[in-house]
N, C-alpha and C positions, 0 to 999 in steps of 0.2 A: 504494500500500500504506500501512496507517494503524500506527500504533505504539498500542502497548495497555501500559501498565505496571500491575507485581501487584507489592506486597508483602508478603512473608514474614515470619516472625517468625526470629529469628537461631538456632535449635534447628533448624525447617525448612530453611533456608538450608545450615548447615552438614551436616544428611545430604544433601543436593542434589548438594554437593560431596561428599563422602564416594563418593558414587556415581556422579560427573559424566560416566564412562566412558557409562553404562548407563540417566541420565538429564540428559535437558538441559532444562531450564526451558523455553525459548526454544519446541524442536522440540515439549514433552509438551503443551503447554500449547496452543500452536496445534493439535495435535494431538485435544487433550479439546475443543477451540471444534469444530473442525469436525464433528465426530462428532457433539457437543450439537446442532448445527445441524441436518446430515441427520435427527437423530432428533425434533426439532420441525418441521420440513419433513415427515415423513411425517405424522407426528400429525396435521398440519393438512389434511393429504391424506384423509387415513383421515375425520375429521371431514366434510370436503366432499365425500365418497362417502356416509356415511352420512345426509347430511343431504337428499342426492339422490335415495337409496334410498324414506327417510320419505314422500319427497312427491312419489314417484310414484305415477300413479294406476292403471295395470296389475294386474291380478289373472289366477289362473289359474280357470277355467273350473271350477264346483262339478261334484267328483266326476270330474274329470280323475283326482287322485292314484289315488283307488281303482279307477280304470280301468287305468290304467296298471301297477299294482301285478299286477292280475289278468291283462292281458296278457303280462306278465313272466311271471306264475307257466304260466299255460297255455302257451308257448312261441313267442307269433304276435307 
């Protein structure tokens, strides 16, 4: 486990304490890292679907959709 130090300014610092029941530096702070993380973790996911999407070369068949649509409508 790696150590990470932040500092605050002494205005910050003392509502921290003020609150210290309901916030702890230590737990929020690890807390907003992890969270930052999974949510650039996904991003990066979402990006390498989308990039995968781009450049495939798959299509649907012309006049599939409006086939389909017409089948739905008539009941078959």
């Amino acid at each position: 486990m790696g150590v990470v130090s932040v500092r605050v300014d002494r205005e910050l610092r003392e509502k921290m304490l003020r609150y210290r029941e309901r916030v702890t530096g230590r737990r929020e702070i690890r807390r907003f890292i992890e969270e930052r993380v999974r949510q650039m973790e996904a991003e990066e996911e979402f990006e390498e679907i989308l990039r995968g999407l781009r450049a495939a070369s798959w299509s649907v068949p012309r006049g599939f959709s409006a086939g389909s649509v017409r089948e739905d409508r008539d009941g078959g």
